[in-house]
C-alpha positions as CSV (number, residue, x, y, z in Angstrom):
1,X,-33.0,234.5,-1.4
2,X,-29.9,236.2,0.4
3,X,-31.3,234.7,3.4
4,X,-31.0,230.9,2.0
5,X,-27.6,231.9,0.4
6,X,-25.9,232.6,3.8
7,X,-27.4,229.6,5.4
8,X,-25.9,227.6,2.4
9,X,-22.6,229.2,3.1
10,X,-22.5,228.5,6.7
11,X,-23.7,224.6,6.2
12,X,-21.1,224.0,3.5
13,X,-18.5,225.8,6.3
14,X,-19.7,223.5,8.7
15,X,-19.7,220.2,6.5
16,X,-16.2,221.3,6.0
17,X,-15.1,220.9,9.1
18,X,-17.1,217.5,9.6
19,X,-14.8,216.7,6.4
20,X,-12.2,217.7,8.2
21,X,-12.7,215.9,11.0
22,X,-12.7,219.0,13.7
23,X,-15.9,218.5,14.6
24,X,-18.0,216.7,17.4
25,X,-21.9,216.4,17.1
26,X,-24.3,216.1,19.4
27,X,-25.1,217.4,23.1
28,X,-23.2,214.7,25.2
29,X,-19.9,214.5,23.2
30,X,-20.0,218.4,23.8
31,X,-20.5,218.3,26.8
32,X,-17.6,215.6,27.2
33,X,-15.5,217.5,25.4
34,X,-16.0,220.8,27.3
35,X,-14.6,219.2,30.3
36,X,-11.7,217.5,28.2
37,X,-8.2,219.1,27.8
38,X,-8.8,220.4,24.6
39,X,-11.9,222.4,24.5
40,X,-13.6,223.4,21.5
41,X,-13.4,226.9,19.7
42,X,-17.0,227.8,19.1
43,X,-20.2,225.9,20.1
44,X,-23.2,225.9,17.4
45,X,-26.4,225.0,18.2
46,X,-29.7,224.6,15.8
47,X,-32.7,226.5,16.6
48,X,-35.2,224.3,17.7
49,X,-33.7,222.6,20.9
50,X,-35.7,221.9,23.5
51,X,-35.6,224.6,26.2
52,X,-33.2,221.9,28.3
53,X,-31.2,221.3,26.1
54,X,-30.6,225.0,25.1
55,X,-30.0,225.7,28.6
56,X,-27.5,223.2,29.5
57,X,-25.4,223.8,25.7
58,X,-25.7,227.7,27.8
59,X,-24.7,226.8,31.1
60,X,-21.9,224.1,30.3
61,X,-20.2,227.1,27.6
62,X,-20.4,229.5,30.2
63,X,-19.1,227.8,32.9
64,X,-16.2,226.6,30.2
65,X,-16.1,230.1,28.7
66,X,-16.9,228.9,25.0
67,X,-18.6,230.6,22.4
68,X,-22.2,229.8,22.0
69,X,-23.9,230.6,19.0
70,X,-27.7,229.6,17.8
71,X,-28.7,229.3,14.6
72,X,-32.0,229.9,13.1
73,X,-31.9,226.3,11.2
74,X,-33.6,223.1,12.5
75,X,-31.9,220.4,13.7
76,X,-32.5,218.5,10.8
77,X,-31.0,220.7,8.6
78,X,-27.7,221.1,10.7
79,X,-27.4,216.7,11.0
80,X,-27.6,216.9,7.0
81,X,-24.6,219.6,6.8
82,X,-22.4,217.8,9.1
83,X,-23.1,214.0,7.4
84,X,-25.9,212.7,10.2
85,X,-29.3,212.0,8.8
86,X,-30.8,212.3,12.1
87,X,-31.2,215.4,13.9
88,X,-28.5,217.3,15.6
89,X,-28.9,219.5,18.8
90,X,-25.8,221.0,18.2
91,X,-22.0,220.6,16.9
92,X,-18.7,222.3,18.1
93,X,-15.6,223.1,16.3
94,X,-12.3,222.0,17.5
95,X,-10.0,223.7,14.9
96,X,-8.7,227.1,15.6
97,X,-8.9,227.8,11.5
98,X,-12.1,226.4,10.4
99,X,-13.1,228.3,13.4
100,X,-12.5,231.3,12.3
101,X,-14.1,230.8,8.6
102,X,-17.2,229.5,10.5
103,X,-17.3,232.9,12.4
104,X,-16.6,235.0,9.6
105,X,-19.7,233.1,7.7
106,X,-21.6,233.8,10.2
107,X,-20.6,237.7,10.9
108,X,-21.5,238.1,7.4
109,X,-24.9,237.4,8.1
């Protein structure tokens, strides 16, 4: 019951910043914008990628020296939060505030 509760929390933090327009979804447009001028804050990435995909979400934050954080909620679940109703690999946030009320939601955990 606590369990689902956080989870709750940190998918209406997230659909917040979808709301808010400080997001980009999905493993390309990350990707793009890792290499763009303005890089995003924090990286978030569901728990059931493929092993690729996980990798190269790993590699490509390294390499840009972004936060990387997985989440033990399917893809599914994470496309729903942030307005897709397909599945989502991952999404990154690209607003220094919402940022930080993502991390703290997920500390809290």
């Amino acid at each position: 019951m606590e369990n689902e509760r956080r989870n709750d929390r940190l998918l209406h933090a997230l659909g917040l910043c979808a709301k808010a327009r400080r997001l980009v979804v999905g493993t390309p447009m990350i990707c793009e914008a890792l290499r763009g001028k303005s890089k995003p804050y924090l990286v978030i990435a569901a728990g059931d990628n493929a092993a690729n995909t996980q990798k190269k979400l790993a590699d490509k934050c390294a390499f840009y020296r972004v936060p990387l954080v997985e989440i033990p909620m399917e893809g599914e679940t994470l496309g729903n939060a942030v307005g897709k109703h397909t599945k989502v690999a991952a999404v990154a946030i690209t607003d220094e505030q919402l940022c930080r009320l993502v991390e703290q939601t997920i500390e809290q955990d």
